[in-house]
C-alpha distance (Angstrom), angle and dihedral (degrees) to the residues before:
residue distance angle dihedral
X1 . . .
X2 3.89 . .
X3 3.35 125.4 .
X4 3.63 126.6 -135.8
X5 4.67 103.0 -125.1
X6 4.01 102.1 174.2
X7 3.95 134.1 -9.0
X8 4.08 127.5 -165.5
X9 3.67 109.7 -100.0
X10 4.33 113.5 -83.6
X11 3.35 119.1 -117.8
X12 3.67 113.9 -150.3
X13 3.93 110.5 -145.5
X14 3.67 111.0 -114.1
X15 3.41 106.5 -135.7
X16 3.85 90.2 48.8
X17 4.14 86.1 50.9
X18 4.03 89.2 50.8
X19 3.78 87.6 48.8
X20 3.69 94.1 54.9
X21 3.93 92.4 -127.2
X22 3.67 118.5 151.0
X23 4.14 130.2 179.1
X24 3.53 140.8 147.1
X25 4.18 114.6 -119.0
X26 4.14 126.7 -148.3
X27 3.62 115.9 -137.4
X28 3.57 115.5 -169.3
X29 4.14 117.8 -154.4
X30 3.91 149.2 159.7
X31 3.81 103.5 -119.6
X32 4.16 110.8 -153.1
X33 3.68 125.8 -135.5
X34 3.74 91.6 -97.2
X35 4.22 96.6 49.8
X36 3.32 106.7 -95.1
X37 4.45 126.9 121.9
X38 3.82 105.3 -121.8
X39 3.69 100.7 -120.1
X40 3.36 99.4 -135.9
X41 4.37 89.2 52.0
X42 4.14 92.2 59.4
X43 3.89 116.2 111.0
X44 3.38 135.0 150.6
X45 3.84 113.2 -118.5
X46 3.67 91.7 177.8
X47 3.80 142.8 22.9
X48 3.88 130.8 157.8
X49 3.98 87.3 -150.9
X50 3.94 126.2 3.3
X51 3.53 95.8 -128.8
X52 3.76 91.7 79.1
X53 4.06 92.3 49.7
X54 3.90 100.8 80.2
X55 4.23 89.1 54.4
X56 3.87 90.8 41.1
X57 4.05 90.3 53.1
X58 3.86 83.2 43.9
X59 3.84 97.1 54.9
X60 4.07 91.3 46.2
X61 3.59 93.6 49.3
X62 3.75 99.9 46.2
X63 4.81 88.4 42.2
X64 3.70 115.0 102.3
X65 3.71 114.9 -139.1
X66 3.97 138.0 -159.1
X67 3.81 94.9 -120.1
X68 3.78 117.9 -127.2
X69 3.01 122.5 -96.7
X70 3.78 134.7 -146.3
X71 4.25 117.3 -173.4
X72 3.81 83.4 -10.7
X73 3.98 97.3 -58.5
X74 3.90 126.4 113.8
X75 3.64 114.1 -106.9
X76 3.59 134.6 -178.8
X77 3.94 109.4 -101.8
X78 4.02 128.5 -166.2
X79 4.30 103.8 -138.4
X80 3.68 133.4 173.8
X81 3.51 106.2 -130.8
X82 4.71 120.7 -153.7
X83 3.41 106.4 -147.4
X84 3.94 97.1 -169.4
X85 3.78 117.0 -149.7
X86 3.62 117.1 -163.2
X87 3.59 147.7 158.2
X88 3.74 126.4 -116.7
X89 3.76 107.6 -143.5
């Protein structure tokens, strides 16, 4: 399976921060063999409300990933990613 090494930083949308709404976002994607989610593969499967879904995609397409691996090659893997948003109180 790959593993997820470094993501950009996630920017919470405001007005979703003043309104005190929280939820957790699936991205789907095609990860290559060298880490990266094929931009045209990334989808979001799940989203309590859409205006997180544009910074989720963001944060999946800008991560670096170990690739997977099968018999010790690098091989092109379909993941669903979480992309947690949550308030620091």
């Amino acid at each position: 399976q790959p593993v997820m090494l470094a993501h950009p930083p996630l920017r919470y949308p405001e007005v979703l921060r003043q309104a005190g709404i929280e939820g957790r976002v699936l991205v789907e994607a095609v990860l290559d063999t060298l880490g990266r989610a094929e931009p045209g593969s990334l989808r979001v499967t799940d989203s309590p409300n859409p205006l997180f879904d544009h910074e989720a995609l963001t944060v999946v397409a800008g991560s670096r990933y170990r690739p997977g691996r099968v018999d010790g090659r690098a091989v092109r893997v379909r993941v669903q990613v979480p992309v947690a948003f949550a308030i620091r109180r």
